[in-house]
Every structure is written in C-alpha cells, then in structure tokens.
FIMIDO-722166 format. One line per field, with one value per atom (N, C-alpha, C, O): z, y, x; residue number from 1. Coordinates in Angstrom, 3 decimals. Each point is the difference from the previous one (the first is absolute). Layout:
% FIMIDO-722166
Z: c(Z,...)
Y: c(Y,...)
X: c(X,...)
n: c(NUM,...)
//
This chain:
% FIMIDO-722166
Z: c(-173.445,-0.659,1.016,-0.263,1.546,0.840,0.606,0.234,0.064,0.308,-1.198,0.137,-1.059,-0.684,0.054,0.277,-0.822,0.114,2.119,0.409,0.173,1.133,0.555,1.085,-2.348,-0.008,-0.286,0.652,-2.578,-0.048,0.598,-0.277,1.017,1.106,0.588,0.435,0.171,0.891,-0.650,0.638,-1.727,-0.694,-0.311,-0.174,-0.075,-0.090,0.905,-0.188,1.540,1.206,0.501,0.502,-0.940,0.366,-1.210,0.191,-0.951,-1.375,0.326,-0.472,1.361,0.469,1.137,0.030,1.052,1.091,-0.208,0.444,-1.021,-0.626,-0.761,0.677,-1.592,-0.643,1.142,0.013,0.856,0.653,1.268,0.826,-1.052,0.986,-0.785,0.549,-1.789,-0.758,-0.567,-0.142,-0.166,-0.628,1.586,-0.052,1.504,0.677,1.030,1.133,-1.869,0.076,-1.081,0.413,-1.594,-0.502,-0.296,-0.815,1.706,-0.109,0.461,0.044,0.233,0.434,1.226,0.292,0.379,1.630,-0.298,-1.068,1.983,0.464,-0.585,0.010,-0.546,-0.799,-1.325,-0.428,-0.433,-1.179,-0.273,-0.681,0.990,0.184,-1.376,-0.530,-0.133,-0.654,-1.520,-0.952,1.185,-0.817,-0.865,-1.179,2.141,-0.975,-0.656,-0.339,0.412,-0.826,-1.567,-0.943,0.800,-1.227,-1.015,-1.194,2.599,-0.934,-0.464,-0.842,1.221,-0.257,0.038,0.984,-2.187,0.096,-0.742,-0.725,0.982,-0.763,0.822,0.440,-0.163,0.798,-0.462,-0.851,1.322,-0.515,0.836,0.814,-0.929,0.309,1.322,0.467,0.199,1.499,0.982,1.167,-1.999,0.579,0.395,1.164,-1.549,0.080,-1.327,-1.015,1.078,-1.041,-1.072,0.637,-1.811,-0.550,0.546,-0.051,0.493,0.260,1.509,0.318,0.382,1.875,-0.640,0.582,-1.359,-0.491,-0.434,0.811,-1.377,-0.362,1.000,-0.026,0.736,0.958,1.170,0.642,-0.761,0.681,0.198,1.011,-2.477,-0.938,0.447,0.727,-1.436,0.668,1.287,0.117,0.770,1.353,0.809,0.833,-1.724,0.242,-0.640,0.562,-1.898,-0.432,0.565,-1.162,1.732,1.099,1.217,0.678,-0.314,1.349,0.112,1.012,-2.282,-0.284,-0.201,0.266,-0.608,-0.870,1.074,-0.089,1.608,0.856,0.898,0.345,-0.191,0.905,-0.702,0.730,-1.689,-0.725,0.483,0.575,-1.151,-0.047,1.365,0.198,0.831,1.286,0.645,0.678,-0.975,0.057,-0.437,0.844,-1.944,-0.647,0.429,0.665,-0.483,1.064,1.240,0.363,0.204,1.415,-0.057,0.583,-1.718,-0.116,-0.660,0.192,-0.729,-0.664,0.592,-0.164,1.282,1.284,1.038,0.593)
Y: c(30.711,-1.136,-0.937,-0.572,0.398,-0.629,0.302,-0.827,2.202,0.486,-0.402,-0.712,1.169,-0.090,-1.874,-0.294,-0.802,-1.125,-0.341,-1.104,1.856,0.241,0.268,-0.281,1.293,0.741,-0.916,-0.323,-0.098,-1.101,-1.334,-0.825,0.614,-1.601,0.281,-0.911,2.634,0.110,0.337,0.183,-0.165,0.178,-0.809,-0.068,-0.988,-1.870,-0.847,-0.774,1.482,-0.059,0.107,-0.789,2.229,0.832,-0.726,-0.030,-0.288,-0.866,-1.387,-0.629,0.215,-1.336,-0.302,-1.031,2.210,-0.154,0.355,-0.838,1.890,0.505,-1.495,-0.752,0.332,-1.189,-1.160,-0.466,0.038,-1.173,0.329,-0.737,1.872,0.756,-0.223,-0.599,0.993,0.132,-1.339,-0.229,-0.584,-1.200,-1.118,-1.082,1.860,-1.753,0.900,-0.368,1.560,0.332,-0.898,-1.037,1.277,-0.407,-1.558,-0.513,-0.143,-1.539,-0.192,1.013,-2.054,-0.250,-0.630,-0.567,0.772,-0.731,-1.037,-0.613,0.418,-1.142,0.306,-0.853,2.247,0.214,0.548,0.920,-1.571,0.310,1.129,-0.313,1.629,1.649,0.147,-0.510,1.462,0.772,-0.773,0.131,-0.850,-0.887,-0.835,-0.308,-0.051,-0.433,0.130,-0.606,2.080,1.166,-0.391,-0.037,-0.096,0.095,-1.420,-0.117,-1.138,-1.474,-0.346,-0.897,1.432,-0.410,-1.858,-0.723,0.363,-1.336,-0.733,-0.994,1.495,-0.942,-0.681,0.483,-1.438,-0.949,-0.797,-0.643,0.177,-1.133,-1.254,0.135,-1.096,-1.435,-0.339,-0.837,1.815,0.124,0.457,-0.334,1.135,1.198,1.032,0.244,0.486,0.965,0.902,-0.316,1.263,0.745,0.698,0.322,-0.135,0.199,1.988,0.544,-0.161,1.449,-0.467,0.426,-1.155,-0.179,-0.704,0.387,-1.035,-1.009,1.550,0.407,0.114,1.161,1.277,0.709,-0.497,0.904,-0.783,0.523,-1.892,-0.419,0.013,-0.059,0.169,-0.327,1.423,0.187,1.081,1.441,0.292,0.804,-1.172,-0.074,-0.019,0.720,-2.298,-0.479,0.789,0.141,0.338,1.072,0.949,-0.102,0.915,1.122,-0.008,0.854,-2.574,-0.014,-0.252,0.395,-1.260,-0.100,1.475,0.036,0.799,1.082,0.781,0.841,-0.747,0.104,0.211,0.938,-2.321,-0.851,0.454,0.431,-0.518,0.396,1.333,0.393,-0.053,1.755,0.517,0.695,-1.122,0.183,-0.857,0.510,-1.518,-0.546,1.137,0.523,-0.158,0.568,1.069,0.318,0.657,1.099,0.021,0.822,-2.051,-0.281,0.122,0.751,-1.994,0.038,1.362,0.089,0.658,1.434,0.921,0.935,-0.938,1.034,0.015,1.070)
X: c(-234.225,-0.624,-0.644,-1.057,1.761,-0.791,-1.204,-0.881,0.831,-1.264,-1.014,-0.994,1.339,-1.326,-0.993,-1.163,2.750,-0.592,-0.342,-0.360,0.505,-1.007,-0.734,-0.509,0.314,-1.535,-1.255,-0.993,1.732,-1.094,0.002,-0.871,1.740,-0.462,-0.649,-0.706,0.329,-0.894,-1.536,-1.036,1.176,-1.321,-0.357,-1.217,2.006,-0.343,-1.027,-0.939,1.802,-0.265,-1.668,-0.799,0.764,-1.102,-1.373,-1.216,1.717,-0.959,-0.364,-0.947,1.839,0.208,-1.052,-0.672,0.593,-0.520,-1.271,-0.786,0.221,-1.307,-0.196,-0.701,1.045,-0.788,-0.330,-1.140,2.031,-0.552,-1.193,-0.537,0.449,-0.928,-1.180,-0.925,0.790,-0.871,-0.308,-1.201,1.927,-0.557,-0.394,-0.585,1.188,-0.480,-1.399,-0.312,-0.345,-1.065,-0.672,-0.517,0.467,-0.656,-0.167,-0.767,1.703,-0.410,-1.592,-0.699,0.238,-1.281,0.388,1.053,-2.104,0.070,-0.917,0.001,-0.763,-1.010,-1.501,-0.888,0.714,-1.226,0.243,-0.698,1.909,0.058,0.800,0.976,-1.039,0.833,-0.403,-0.986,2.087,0.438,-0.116,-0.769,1.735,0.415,-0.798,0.176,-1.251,-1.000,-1.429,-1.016,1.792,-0.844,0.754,-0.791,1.468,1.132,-0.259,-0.277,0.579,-0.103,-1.291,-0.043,-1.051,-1.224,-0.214,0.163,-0.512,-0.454,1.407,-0.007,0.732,1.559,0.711,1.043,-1.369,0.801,0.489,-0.614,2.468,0.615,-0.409,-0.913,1.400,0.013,-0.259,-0.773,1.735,0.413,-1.484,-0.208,-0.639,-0.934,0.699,-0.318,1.113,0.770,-0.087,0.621,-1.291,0.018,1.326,1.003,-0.954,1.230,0.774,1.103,-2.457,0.509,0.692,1.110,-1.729,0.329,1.880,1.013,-0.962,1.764,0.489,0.832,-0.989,0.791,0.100,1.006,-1.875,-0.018,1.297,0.911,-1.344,1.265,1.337,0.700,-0.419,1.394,0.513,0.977,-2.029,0.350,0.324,0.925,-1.360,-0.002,1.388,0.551,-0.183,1.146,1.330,1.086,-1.470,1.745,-0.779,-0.391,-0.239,0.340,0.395,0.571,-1.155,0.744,1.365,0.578,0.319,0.969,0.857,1.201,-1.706,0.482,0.027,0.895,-1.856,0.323,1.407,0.717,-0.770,0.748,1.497,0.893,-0.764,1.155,0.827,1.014,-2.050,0.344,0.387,0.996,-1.943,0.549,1.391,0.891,-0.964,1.633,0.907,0.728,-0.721,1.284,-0.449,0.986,-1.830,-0.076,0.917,0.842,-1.295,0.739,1.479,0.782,-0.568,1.574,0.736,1.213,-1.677,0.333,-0.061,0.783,-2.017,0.373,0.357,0.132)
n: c(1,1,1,1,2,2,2,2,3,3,3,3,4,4,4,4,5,5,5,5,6,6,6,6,7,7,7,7,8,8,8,8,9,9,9,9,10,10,10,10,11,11,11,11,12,12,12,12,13,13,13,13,14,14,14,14,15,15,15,15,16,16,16,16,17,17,17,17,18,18,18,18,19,19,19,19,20,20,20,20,21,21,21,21,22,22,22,22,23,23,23,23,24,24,24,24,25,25,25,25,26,26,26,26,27,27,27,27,28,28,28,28,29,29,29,29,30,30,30,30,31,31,31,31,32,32,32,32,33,33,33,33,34,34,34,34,35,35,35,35,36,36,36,36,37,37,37,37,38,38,38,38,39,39,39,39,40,40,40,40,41,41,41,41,42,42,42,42,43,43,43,43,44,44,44,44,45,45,45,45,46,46,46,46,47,47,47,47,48,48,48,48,49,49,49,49,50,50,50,50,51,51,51,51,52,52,52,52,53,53,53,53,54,54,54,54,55,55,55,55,56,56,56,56,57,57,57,57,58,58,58,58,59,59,59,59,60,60,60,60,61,61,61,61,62,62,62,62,63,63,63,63,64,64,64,64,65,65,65,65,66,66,66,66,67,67,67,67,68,68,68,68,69,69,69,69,70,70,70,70,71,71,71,71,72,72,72,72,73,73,73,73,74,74,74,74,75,75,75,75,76,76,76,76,77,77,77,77)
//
C-alpha cells in the first residue's frame, strides 16, 4: 500500500514540475510573451490583464504543489 501511494506522490511530483515549467514560460517578460496572446484587450483596474492574475494564481499552486511534494519526498526517502 505504500508503494503505490508513492508512486502517485511521484506523479504529483512529476505533474507538479512539468506545470511550473510550463506556466513560468508562458508568463510575459518585458515584450508582452505568450500570455498576451490569450488576454487580448481585457484589462483590470491594475493594467494587469485577467488571463496574466490567473496564470499567476496557477503558477503559484504548482509551485506550491512543488515544493510540497518534494519535502515529503525528502522526508520519505
């Protein structure tokens, strides 16, 4: 039983690390990127587009989801 729920922490893992790879590509740098291919002309209050706040939010539970997973990796192996 332990193996298996070790299997999938490591597929957590592996889901975890592929996404923050993939989403802090697609942030925008200094000429707009990826990203604002997506928000077009929707901007909130801030000048921050509503796709660039959510790409954020994502960003952040993968990097969390990260950080996690490798802790209890550490401490489990």
């Amino acid at each position: 039983m332990g193996s298996v729920l070790l299997n999938i922490l490591f597929v957590i893992h592996i889901i975890g690390s592929l996404g923050v790879i993939l989403l802090v590509l697609l942030h925008s740098g200094r000429g707009g990127g990826i990203s604002g291919l997506f928000s077009g002309m929707v901007e909130t209050f801030d000048g921050s587009g509503i796709v660039e706040k959510n790409l954020d939010r994502l960003t952040i539970i993968a990097g969390l989801t990260f950080a996690v997973t490798t802790i209890v990796l550490f401490i489990l192996l």
